[in-house]
C-alpha positions as a printed Julia matrix, in Angstrom:
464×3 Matrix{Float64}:
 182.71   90.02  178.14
 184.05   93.78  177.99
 185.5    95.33  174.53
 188.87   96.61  175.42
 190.28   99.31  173.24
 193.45  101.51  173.22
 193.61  103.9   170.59
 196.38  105.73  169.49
 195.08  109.38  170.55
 192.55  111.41  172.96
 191.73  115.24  173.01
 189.11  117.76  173.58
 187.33  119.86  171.39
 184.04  121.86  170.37
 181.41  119.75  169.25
 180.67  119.72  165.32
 177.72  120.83  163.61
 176.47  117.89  163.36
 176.84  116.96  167.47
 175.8   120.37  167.84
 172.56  119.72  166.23
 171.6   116.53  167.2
 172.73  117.92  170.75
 170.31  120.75  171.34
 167.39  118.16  169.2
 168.06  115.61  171.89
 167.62  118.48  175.39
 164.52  119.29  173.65
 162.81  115.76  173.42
 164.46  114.44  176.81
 163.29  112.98  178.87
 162.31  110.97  176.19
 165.27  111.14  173.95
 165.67  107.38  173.56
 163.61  108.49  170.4
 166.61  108.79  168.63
 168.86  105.58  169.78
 169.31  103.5   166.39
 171.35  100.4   165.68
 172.05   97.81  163.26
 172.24   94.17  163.24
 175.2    91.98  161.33
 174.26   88.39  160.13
 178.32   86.83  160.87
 179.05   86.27  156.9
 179.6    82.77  156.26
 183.08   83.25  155.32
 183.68   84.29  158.68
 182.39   81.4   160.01
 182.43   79.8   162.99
 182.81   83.15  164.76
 183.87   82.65  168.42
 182.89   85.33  171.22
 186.75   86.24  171.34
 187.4    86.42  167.72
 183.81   88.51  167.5
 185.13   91.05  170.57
 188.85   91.6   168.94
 187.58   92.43  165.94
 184.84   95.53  167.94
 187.43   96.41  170.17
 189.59   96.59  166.38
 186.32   98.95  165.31
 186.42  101.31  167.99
 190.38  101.73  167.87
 190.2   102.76  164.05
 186.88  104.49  164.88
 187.35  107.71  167.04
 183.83  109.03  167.63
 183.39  104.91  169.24
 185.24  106.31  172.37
 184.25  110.14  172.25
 181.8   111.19  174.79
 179.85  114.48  175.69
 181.83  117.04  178.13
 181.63  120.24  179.52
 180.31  123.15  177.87
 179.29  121.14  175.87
 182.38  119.37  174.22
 183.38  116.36  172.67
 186.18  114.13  174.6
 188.2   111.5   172.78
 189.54  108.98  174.96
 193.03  106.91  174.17
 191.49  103.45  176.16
 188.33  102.06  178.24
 186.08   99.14  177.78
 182.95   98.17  176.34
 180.36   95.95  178.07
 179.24   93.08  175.71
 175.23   91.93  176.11
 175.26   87.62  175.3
 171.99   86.61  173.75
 170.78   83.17  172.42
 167.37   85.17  171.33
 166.23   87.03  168.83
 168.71   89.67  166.97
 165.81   92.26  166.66
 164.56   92.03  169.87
 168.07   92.22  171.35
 168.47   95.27  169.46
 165.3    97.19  170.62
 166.26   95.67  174.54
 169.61   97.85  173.92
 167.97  101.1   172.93
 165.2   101.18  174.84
 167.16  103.54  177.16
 168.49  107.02  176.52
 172.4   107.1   176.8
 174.52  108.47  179.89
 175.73  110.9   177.26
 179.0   112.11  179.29
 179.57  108.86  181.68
 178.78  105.92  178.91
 180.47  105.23  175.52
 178.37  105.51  172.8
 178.03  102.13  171.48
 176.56   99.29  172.95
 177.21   95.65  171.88
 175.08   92.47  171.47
 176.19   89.59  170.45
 174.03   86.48  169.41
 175.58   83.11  170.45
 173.82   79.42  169.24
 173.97   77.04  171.55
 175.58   74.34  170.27
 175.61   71.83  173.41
 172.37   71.6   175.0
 169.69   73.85  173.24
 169.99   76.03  175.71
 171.89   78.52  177.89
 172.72   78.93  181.4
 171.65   81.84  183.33
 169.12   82.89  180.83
 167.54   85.72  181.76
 163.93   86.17  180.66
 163.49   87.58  176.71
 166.61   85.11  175.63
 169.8    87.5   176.96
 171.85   85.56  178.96
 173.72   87.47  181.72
 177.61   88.09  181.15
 179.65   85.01  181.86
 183.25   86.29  181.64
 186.23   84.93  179.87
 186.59   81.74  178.2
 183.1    79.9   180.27
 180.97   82.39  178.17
 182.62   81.0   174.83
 181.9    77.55  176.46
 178.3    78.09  178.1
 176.91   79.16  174.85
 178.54   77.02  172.08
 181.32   79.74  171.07
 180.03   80.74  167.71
 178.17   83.78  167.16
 175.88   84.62  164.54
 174.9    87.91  164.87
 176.2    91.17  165.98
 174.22   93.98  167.43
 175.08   97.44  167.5
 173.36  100.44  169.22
 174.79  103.79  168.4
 173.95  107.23  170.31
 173.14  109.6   168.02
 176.06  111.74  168.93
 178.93  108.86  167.73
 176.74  108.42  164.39
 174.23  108.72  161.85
 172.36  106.15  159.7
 175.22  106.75  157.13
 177.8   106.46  159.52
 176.35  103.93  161.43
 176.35  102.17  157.4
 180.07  102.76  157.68
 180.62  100.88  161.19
 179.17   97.95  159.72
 181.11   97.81  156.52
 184.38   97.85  158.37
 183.13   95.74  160.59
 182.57   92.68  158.34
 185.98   93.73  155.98
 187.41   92.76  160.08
 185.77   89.92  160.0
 186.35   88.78  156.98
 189.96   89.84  156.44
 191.5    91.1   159.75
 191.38   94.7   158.75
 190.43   97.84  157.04
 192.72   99.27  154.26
 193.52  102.29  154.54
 193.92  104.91  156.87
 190.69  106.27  159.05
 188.64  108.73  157.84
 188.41  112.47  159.71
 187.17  111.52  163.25
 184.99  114.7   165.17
 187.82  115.81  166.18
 189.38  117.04  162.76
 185.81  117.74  161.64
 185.29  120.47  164.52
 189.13  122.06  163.71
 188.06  121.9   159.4
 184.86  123.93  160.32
 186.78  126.75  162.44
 189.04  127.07  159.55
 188.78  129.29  156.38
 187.48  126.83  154.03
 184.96  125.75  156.9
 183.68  129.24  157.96
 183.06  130.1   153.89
 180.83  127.01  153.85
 178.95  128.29  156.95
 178.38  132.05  155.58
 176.91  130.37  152.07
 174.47  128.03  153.78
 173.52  131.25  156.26
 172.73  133.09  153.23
 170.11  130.71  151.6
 168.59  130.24  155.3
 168.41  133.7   155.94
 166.39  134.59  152.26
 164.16  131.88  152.95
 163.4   132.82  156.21
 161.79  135.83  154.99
 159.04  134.48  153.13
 158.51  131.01  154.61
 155.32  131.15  157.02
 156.89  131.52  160.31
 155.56  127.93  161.57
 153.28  125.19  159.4
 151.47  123.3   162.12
 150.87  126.92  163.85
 147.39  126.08  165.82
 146.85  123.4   168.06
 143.15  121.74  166.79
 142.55  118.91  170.01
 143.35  117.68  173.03
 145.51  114.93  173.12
 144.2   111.65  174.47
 146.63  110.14  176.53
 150.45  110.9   175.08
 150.36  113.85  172.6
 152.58  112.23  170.27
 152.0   109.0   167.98
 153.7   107.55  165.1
 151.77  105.96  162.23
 153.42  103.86  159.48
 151.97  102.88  156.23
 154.1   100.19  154.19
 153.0   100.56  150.62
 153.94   98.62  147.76
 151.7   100.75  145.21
 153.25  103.57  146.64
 156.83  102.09  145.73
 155.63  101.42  142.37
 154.29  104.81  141.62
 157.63  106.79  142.99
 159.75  104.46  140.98
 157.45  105.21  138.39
 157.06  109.28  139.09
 160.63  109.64  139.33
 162.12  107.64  136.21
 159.63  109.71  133.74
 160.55  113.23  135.27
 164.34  112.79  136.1
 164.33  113.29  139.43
 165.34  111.44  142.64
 162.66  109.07  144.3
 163.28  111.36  147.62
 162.61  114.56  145.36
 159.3   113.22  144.43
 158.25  112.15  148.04
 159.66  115.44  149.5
 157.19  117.69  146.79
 154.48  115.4   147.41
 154.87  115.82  151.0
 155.11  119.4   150.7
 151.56  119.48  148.8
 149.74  117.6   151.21
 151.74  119.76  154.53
 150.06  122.64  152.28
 146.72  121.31  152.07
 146.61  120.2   155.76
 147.44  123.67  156.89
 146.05  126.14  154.73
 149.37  127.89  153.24
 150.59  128.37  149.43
 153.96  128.04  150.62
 155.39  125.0   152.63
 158.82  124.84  154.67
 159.76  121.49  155.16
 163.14  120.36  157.0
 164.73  118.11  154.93
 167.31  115.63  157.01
 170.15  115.91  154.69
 173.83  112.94  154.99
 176.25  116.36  154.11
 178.81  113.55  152.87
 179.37  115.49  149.96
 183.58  115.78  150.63
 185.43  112.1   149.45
 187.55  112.08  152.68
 183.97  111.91  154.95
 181.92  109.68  152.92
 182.85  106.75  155.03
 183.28  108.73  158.29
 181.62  107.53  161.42
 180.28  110.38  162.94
 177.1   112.36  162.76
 177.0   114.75  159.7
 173.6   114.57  159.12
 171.47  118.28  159.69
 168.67  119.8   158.31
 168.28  121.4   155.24
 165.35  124.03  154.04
 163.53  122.92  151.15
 160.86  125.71  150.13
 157.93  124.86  147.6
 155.75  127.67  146.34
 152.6   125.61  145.79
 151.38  128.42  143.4
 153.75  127.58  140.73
 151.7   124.81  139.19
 148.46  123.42  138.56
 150.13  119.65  137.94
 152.62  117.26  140.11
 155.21  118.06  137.1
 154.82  121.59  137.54
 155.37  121.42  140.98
 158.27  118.66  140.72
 160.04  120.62  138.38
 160.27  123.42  140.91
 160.76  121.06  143.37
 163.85  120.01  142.32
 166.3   123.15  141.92
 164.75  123.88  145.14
 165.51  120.37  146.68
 169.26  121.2   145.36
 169.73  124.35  147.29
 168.3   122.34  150.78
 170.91  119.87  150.36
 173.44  122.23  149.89
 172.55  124.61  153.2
 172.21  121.74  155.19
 175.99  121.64  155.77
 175.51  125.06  158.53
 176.96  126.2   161.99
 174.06  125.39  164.17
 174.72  128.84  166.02
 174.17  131.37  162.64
 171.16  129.48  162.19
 170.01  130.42  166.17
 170.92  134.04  165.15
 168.93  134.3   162.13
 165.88  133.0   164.01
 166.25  135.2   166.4
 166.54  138.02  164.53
 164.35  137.64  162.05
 161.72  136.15  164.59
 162.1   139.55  165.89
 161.83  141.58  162.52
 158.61  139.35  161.72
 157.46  139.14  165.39
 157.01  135.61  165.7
 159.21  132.68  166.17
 160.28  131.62  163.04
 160.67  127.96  162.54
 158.99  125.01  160.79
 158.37  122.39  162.65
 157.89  119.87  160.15
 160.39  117.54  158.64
 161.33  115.3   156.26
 163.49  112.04  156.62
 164.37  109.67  153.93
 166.07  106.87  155.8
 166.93  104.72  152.23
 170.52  104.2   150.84
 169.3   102.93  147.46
 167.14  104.48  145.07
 165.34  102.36  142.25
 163.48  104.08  139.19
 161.67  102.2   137.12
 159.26  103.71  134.26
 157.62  100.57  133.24
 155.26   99.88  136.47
 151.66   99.34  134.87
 148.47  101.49  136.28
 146.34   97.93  136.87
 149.29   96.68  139.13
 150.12   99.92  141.05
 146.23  100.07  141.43
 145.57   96.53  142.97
 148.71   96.87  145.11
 146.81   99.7   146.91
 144.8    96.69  148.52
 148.08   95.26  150.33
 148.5    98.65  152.12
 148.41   98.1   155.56
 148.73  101.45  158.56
 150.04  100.73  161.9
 150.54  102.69  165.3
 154.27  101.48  166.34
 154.67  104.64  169.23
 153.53  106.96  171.52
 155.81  109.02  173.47
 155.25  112.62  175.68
 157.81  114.5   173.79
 159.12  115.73  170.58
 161.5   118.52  169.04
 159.0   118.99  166.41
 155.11  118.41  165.4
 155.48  117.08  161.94
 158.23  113.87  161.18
 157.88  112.32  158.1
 160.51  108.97  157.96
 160.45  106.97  154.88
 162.26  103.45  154.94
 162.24  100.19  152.64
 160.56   97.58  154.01
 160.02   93.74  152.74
 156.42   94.6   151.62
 157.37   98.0   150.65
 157.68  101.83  150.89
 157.8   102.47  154.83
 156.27  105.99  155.86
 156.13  106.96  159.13
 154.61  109.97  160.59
 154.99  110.65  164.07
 153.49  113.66  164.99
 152.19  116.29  168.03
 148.31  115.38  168.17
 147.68  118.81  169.43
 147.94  120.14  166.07
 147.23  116.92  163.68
 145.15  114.48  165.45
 145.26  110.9   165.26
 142.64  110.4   162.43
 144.23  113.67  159.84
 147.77  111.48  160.84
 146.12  108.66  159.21
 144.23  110.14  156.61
 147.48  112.19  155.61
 149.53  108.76  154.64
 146.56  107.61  152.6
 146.28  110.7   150.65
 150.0   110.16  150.6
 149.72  107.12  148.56
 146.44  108.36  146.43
 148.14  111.28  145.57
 151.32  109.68  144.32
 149.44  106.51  142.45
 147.42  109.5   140.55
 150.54  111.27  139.41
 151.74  108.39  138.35
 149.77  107.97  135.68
 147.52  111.5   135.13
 148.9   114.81  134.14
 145.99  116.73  135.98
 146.97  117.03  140.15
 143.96  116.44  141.67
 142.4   118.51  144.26
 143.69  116.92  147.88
 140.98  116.71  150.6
């Protein structure tokens, strides 16, 4: 089954600084830039029920119609280039929905020759329990026309969507889904489409767009004056096999204790794991003050906070660690300081190359931090009222895995934090060279001790 589409415009234009960004992150991790293919998976709501492969296709091909960066891909120079029409492949699985997903981004995208979405759909077999031409892992090849709606039963019950990380980001990708089950559910969106790349890349050439710029330019160019010019600047070992890993802790003490952090002081649960973060990045490395790249949604504007495209870019969040002797000192610095990240996040990828460069060359050294911060959440829970004795014992439940290893990365220090079922997710996936494998996993620990501790003592403990 293909996705047809035939939208009501196409064009060419510079990318936006957000594709700009993501653009030169990708060149720098390829060839290994699958790293950043993400999707989603839609359970078909009941009320949409039964959900035949046609029905399920109309309403995607519906998506990427209403949905311009859908059917924008990468050309020359670079630029972006909407196309009016073209079709989708669809993937037909009786499997899994999760493993379907990670069988569609295993691979990096053809960035200029595919479209940036692909499509899995998961089909139950009504007839026989099973499916014809099943190919191994549970994806059935691509019947075509109405014998794929009869092969596999007709109704699907889950939708699979892999973005490249040009067409969207998490938030966007958020948005995708949303109007994808209001098409399901109803026929259509109301409304009319929010600002596609396109308008995004004229709005930042404008007036209004080039004042944002020169304030966000301004904050990154004061702070790259007294930031140390990298924090992970020695390499310590030699990497065993692929330099970089990823280790993930899911904590639920370490839920508890945010919640718990954050609802006392006033702050955002992010806030509180970006300062903490920033104390241990300190320790690790020796230096008072820590530079720490927070990934930052820059849907501040009502017309693009349901826009499916990639806004997301990283802010600068600076914490002089020797402007407090407790977490609340520190947190209460942390959070004007958090404020002003957010808001330079929202900058023309090219003043930020200029500053480096010329301040690299005023400081003589390369001037960048290599270390950054990325909460992946959409909902933040505070809750005071989380006792020490249950936070403590919850500490016990902790468990720290090793999900990847790859041979490339933009950066040395990635901190990801996530909700998962047992509870806080945080990932670091990191260059070996300069944080081996055991310091990775002692870092998330101290993570979690550090955070528990603050919960409930006014004294920050010594780290390490």
């Amino acid at each position: 089954m293909d996705i047809r589409f035939s939208g009501s415009r196409s064009g060419t234009a510079p990318l936006t600084w957000g594709q700009r960004a993501i653009w030169d992150t990708i060149q720098k991790t390829a060839p290994d830039d699958h790293y950043f293919n993400f999707g989603r998976v839609l359970k078909v709501p009941r009320r949409a029920r039964p959900l035949t492969v046609e029905r399920a296709v109309e309403a995607l091909g519906a998506l990427v119609e209403r949905h311009e960066s859908l059917r924008t891909r990468l050309g020359a120079g670079p630029s972006q280039v909407l196309e009016t029409s073209g079709a989708i492949a669809v993937t037909l699985s009786t499997g899994d929905p999760d493993r379907l997903l990670d069988t569609l981004a295993e691979k990096a995208f053809d960035y200029a020759g595919e479209w940036p979405l692909r499509v899995g759909l998961v089909v139950a077999d009504e007839t026989s329990g099973g499916t014809a031409g099943e190919a191994p892992g549970g994806t059935a090849e691509r019947p075509s026309g109405d014998t794929a709606g009869r092969t596999l039963g007709g109704t699907v019950t889950h939708i699979v969507l892999v973005f490249c990380h040009l067409a969207a980001d998490g938030l966007g990708a958020e948005a995708a889904i949303t109007d994808l089950r209001l098409l399901l559910l109803r026929g259509a969106v109301p409304g009319p489409p929010p600002p596609s790349p396109l308008d995004l890349a004229r709005w930042q050439r404008s007036d209004q767009g080039l004042r944002v710029a020169r304030i966000a330019a301004e904050h990154w160019e004061s702070e790259y004056r007294r930031i140390p010019p990298t924090m992970f600047d020695r390499p310590v070992a030699a990497p065993e096999g692929p330099p970089v890993w990823r280790a993930q802790i899911v904590s639920r003490a370490l839920d508890l204790a945010v919640q718990r952090i954050a609802a006392v002081h006033g702050v955002s649960t992010s806030t509180v794991l970006l300062a903490a973060s920033s104390v241990l990045v300190g320790a690790v490395t020796g230096h008072d003050v820590c530079a720490m790249l927070p990934i930052v949604g820059n849907r501040f504007r009502a017309d693009t906070a349901n826009a499916v495209t990639t806004l997301s870019q990283e802010g600068l969040f600076v914490l002089d660690l020797r402007r407090g002797t407790t977490f609340a000192d520190l947190l209460g610095v942390a959070k004007p300081a958090a404020l002003r990240a957010y808001r330079s996040a929202y900058h023309d990828p090219d003043d930020r190359d200029r500053l480096t460069a010329r301040i690299g060359r005023e400081r003589g050294a390369e001037i960048h931090p290599y270390c950054c911060f990325n909460d992946m959440r959409f909902i933040d829970l505070v809750d005071a009222s989380h006792d020490e004795r249950t936070v403590r014992q919850a500490m016990e439940e902790t468990v720290l895995t090793w999900p990847l290893s790859q041979d490339r990365l933009n950066c040395r220090f990635c901190l990801h934090v996530t909700g998962e079922p047992g509870g806080l997710g945080v990932s670091l996936t990191a260059d070996t060279r300069f944080l081996p494998r055991p310091a990775m996993e002692r870092y998330l620990y101290d993570l979690e001790s550090l955070l528990v501790e603050a919960a409930f003592r006014e004294v920050l403990e010594p780290v390490g």
